[in-house]
C-alpha positions in Angstrom: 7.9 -8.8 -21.7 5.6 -9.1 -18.3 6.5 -10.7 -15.4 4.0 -11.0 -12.3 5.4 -10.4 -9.1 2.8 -11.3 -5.9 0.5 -10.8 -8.1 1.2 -7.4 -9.5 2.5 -7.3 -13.3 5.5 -5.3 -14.1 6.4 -4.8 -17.8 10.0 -4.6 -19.1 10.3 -3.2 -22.5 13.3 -2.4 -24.6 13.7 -2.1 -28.3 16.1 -4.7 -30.4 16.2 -8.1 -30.5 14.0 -10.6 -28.1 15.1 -11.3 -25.4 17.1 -14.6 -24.6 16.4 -16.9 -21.6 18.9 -15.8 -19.4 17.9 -12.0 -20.1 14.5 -12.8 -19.0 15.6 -14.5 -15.6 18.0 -11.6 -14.7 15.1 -8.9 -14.9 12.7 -11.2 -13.3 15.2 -11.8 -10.4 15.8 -7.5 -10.7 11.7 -6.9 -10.5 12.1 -9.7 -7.2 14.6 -8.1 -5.5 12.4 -4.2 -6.3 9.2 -5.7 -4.9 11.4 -7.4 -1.6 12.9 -3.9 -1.0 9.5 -1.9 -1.1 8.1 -4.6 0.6 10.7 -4.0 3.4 10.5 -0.4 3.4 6.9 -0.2 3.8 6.6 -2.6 7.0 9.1 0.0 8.8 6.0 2.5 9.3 4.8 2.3 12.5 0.9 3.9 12.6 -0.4 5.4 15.9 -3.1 3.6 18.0 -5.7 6.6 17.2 -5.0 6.6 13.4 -5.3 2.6 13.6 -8.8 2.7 15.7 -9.9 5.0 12.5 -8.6 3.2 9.8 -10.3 -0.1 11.7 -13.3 1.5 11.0 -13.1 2.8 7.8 -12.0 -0.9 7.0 -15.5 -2.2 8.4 -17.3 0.2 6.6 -18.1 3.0 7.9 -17.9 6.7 7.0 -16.3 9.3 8.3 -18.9 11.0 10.0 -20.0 7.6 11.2 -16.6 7.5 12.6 -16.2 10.6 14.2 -19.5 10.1 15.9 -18.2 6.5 17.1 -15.2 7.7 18.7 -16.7 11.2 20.3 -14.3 13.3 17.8 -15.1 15.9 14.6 -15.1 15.1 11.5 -11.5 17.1 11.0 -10.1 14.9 13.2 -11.4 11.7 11.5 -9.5 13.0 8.5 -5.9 14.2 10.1 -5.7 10.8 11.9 -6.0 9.2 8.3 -3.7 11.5 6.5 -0.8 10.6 8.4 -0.9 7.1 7.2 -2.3 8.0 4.0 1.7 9.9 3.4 3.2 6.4 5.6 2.4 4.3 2.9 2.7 7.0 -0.3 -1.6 5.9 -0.5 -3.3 8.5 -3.2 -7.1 7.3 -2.5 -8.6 6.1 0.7 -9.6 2.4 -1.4 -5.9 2.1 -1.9 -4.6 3.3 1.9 -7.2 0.4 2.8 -5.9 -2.2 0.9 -2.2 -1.3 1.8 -2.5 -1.5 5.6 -4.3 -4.5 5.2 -1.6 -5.9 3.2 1.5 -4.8 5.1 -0.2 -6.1 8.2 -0.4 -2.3 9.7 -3.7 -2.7 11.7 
């Protein structure tokens, strides 16, 4: 069984019998109530104004060096400011930190 939550599918699987209405309701309402907790946890990070200038930017396009030459810093820097929310929002690619902020409303 699938069941799409904002947009996302999660699959339930089990082995037996199918499942009966009510089955399917209870684990839709269980895959609600996971998304609504995540969903809450990740709006608690906070990101800092210097991490949110550079993420701004990587969000309009640019590159890091691009970046780092914008804002006067090194490329290093460019880098550190974005790990930090990189860990915030458990990110593994930069595509997917970009996406996330965006989402959760972080910049």
């Amino acid at each position: 069984m699938s069941v799409q939550v904002d947009g996302q599918i999660s699959i339930v699987s089990c082995s037996g019998p199918e499942w009966c209405e009510q089955e399917r309701r209870i684990a839709k309402a269980a895959l609600y109530a996971i998304h609504a907790i995540h969903h809450r946890e990740s709006r608690r990070y906070t990101i800092k104004e210097k991490s949110k200038e550079v993420l701004r930017l990587m969000c309009a396009g640019y590159q890091d060096r691009e970046i780092a030459e914008w804002l006067g810093i090194k490329l290093v820097t460019v880098r550190q400011r974005r790990q930090a929310p990189m860990q915030a929002v458990e990110a593994s690619s930069t595509a997917q930190l970009i996406s996330l902020v965006i989402k959760f409303g972080l910049i």
